[in-house]
N, C-alpha and C positions, 0 to 999 in steps of 0.2 A: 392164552398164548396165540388166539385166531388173531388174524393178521389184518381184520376189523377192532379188535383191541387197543394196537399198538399206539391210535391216537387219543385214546378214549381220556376225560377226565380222571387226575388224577386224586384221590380222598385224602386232606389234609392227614399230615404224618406226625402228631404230637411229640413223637419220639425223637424225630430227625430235622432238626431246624435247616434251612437253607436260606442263602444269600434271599435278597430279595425277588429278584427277578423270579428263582428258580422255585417259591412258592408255587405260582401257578405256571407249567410250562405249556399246557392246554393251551392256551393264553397265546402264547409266543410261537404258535405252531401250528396255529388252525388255519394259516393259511398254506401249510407246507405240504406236500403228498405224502399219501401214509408209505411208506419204504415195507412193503409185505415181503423185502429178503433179507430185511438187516433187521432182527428182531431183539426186542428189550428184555429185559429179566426182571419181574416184579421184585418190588422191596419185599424181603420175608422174614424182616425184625433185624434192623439195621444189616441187610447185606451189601446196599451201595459200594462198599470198598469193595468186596469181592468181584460186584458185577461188573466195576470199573476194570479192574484189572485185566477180568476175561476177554472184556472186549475189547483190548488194546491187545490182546493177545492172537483172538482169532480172526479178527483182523486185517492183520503185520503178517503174512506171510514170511517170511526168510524168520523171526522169531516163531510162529506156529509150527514152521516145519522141525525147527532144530527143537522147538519141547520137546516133538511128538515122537518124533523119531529114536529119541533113546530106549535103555533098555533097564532103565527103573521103575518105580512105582508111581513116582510124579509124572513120566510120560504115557503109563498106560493111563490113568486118570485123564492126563489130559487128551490123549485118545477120544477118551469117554467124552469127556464133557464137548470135542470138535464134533461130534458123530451126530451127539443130542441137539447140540444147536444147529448142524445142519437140517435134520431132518424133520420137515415143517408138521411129519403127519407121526412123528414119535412123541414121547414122555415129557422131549425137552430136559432140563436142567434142572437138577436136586442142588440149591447154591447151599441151603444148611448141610444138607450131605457132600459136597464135594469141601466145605470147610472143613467137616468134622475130619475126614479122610488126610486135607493136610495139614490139619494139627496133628493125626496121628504121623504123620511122618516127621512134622518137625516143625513148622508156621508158628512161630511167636509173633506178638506184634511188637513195636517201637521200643518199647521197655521190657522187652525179655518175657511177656507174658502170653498164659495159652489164653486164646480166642475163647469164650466159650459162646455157646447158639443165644443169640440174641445181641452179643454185646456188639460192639464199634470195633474195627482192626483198620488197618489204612494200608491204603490201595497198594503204596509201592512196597509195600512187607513183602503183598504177596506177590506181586512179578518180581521180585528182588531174589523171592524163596524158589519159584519156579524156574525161575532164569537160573541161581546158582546150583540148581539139581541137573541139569545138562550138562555142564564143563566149567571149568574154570582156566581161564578166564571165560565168560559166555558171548555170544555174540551182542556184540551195541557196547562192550566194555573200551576201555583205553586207559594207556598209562602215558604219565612224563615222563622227556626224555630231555635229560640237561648235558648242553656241552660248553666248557670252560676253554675260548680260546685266546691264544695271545698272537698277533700279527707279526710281531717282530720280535724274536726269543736273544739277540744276539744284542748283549750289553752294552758294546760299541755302538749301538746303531737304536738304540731306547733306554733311558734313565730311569723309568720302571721297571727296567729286567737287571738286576744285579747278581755279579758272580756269588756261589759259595764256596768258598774254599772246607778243603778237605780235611778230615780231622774230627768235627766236634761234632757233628752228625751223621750216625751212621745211614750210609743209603736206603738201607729197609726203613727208616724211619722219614723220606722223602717220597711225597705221593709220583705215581706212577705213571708219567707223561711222555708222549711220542711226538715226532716233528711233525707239522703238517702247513701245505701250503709251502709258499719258495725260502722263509727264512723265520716262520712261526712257529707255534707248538701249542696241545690241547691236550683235553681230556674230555672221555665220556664216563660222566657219572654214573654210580649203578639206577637201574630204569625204578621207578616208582611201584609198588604194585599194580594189577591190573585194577581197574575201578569205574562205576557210573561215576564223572566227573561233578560237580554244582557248575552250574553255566556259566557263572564270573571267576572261574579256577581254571579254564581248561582255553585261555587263549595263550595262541602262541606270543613268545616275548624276545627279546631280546634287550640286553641292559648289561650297560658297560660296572662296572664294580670297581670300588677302592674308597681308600678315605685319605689319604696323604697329596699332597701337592707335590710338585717336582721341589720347588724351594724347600718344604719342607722336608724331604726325604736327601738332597744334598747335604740339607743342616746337619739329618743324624747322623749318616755316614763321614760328614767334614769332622764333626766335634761328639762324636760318640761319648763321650765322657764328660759330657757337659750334659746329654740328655737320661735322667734316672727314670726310672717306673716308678708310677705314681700308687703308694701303697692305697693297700683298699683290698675287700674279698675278692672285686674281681681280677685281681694280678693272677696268674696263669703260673708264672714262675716258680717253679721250685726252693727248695729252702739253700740248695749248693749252687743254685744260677746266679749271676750276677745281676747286682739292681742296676746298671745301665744299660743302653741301648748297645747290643753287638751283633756288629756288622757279620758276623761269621755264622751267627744261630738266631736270628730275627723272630722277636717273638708278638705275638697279638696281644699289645698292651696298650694303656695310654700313659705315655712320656711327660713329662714335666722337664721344663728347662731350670739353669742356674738361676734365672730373673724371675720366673716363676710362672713363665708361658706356657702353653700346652700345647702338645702335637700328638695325634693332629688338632688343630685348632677348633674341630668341631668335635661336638659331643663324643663321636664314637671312639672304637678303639681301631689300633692300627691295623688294615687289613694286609696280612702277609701268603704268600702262598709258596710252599721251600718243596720244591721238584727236581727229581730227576727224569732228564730227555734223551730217550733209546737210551737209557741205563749208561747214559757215562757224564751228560754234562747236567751239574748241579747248578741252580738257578734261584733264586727270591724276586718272585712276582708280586708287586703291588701294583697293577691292574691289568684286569681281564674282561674279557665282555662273555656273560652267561648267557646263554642259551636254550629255551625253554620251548620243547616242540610234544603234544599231545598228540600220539600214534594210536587209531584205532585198531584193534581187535580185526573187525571183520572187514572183509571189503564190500556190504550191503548193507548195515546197518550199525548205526551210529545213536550214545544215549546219552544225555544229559538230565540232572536234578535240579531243582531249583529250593530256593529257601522257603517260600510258599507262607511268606512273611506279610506280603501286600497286595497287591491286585496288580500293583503296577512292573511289575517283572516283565519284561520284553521275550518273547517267543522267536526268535531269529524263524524266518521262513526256510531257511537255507543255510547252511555251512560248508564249508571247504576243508579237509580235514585230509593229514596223509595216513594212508593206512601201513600196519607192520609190513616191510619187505618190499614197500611201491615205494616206485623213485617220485613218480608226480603226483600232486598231491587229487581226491577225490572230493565231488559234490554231492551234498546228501541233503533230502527233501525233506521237512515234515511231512508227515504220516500218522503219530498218533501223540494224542497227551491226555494224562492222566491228572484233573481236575481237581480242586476241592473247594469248598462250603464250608464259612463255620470257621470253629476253634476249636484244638484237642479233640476230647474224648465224641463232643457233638458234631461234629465234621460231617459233610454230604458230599460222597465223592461221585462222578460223572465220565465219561472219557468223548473225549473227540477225533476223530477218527475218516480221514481222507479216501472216500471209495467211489466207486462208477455209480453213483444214485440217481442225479439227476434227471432234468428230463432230457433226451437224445441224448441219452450214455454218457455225458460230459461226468468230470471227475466234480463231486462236491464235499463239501465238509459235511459233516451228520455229529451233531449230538446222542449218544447214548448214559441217559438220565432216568436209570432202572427202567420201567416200562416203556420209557417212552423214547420213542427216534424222531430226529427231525432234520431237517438242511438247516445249515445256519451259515453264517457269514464267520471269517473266521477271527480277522481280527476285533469285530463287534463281541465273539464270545469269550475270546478269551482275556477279553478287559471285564468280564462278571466275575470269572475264577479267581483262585490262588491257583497254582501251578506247582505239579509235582515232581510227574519225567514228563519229558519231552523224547520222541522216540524218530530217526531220520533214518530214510528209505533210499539209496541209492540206485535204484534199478529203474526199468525206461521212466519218462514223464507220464504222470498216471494220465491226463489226457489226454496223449495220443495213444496209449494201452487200450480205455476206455471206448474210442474209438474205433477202434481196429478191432477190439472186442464184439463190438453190436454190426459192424459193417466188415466184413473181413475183407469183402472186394474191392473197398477202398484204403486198404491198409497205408497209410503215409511213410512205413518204415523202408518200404520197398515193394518187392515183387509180392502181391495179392496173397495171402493164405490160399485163396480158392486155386491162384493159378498150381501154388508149389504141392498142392493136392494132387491136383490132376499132374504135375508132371511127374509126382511120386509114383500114384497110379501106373502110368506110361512107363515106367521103370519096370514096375514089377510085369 
């Protein structure tokens, strides 16, 4: 663990294959300065996934404080394990003992299985298992949030909004929509669970809905009884419903004409929406534009998964993201990811991780790749990996932190640390 170590050769791993590159990191590193405060975790019979994890963990501040801080088992541990790795002149880090410990609280890996000492587990099990021992939702989590709106609710004034008349639908069985805007109407869906999103699920969308044309939707309602449902398992229809199209209880089917046309004309079925607006006026929407916004958890910390499928997954530097209960929406940085090597069970995980290393305190990227730390470049590295979380920091720009860290009299953020010292001072 001497801090003369941290670059040393590393002794081929028979056990743990890696990408190419990541064979020899020696290699790739002998020109970089050994980092004697950001220290590695030897491999100790496949622990890679574990060490990956920890160090995305301690790390990430806004994530280490929230482990740590609780009042279970998994936070006194990780207590332990922040204390260990702080202290350059103590024991360090038991990784087969801090595994065995949360397997006894509960760490399965991917397939429901317990870890045992030596074998392979993967990296996001265990930030997944730590993270969801804190709270739930935990912080970096987010959910979807969908809303169905119509611009213009009033039948006169749009042929995709048709009246219902009263009688054949009881209102408890019409979804539950309120006016919004000067002559529209909406809904908010119920929120999705909380959850790490996959990268390519969690953009915001918006996308107008329906499957009917105007001409086609005058047709049904001109000649209702010219258009039948077209038998088949997917008729929705009851056995006491009737097989034509009626204009009073509009059902999600696909119609067939006298001639033997279909409407709507393309594959799908007809899309219908039968509401009632502030509980009096009954309505048949066939088009609405959906609305799809992923609201973060926290307002510091933001997480995405990836499929970890290819090498070539894009890592966004940056995202924009509204968090629960903020009207504008927030910027969040990369800060840490969680790496992998390999396939299944032979996998080599790593993590990358954004800290003050450099030389003059500037903010760099650092690989941690079990014992060994290094600077690296970042989007050079992360075209070697597969990709697993992606973890984003909303708090200052680490380089002007970095900064104002090592130089406090030149703080950029404002008034000097040295001076708001002394005039603390002057107070008391």
């Amino acid at each position: 663990r001497a801090p003369s170590d941290a670059m040393a050769p590393r002794p081929p791993d028979a056990m743990v294959p890696h990408h190419s590159d990541a064979m020899v990191p020696h290699q790739r590193f002998a020109q970089a300065a050994a980092l004697t405060s950001r220290r590695g975790f030897p491999n100790e019979g496949n622990t890679c996934f574990l060490a990956a994890a920890l160090q995305v963990l301690l790390h990430t501040p806004a994530l280490l404080d929230a482990a740590a801080a609780g009042s279970g088992a998994v936070s006194d541990l990780i207590q332990e394990v922040k204390a260990g790795y702080e202290d350059p002149a103590g024991p360090g880090v038991d990784l087969p003992g801090v595994l065995e410990r949360l397997t006894d609280f509960g760490l399965r890996g991917a397939r429901g299985n317990i870890i045992k000492r030596g074998e392979q587990g993967e990296s996001d099990s265990v930030l997944d298992f730590i993270l969801d021992n804190i709270s739930n939702p935990h912080p970096g989590m987010s959910r979807e949030l969908t809303n169905i709106t119509v611009a213009e609710c009033r039948p006169s004034m749009s042929r995709f909004v048709r009246p219902l008349n009263t009688g054949k639908i009881d209102n408890s069985a019409l979804s539950d929509w309120k006016s919004c805007g000067t002559h529209g109407c909406c809904r908010e869906r119920q929120p999705e669970n909380w959850d790490v999103p996959v990268v390519d699920q969690c953009n915001d969308k918006s996308e107008l809905m329906g499957t009917a044309s105007l001409e086609e939707l005058d047709a049904l309602y001109e000649h209702p009884n010219l258009w039948s449902v077209r038998p088949g398992p997917a008729s929705s229809r009851s056995s006491s419903s009737s097989v034509f199209f009626d204009p009073d209880d509009p059902r999600t089917e696909k119609y067939i004409g006298a001639n033997g046309t279909y409407l709507p004309a393309t594959e799908e079925h007809l899309s219908v929406r039968k509401v009632l607006v502030d509980g009096q006026t009954r309505l048949a929407v066939y088009q609405w534009w959906e609305e799809s916004r992923y609201v973060v958890n926290s307002d510091v910390i933001f997480m995405m998964r990836f499929k970890a499928e290819s090498l070539d997954e894009n890592v966004p530097l940056s995202v924009t993201k509204f968090v629960h209960g903020h009207a504008s929406p927030t910027t969040f940085r990369l800060k840490a990811v969680l790496l992998a090597g390999g396939v299944d069970t032979m996998a080599h995980y790593a993590a990358l991780v954004r800290l003050c290393a450099g030389a003059g305190n500037t903010s760099d990227w650092v690989l941690f790749d079990d014992n060994f730390t290094g600077i690296v470049q970042v989007e050079e590295e992360l075209g070697k990996w597969k990709k697993k979380v992606a973890v984003y920091d909303a708090g200052p720009d680490l380089h002007t932190a970095c900064i104002s860290e090592a130089h406090p009299q030149n703080d950029p953020r404002g008034t000097t640390l040295a001076v708001r010292e002394e005039e603390e001072e002057a107070a008391e």
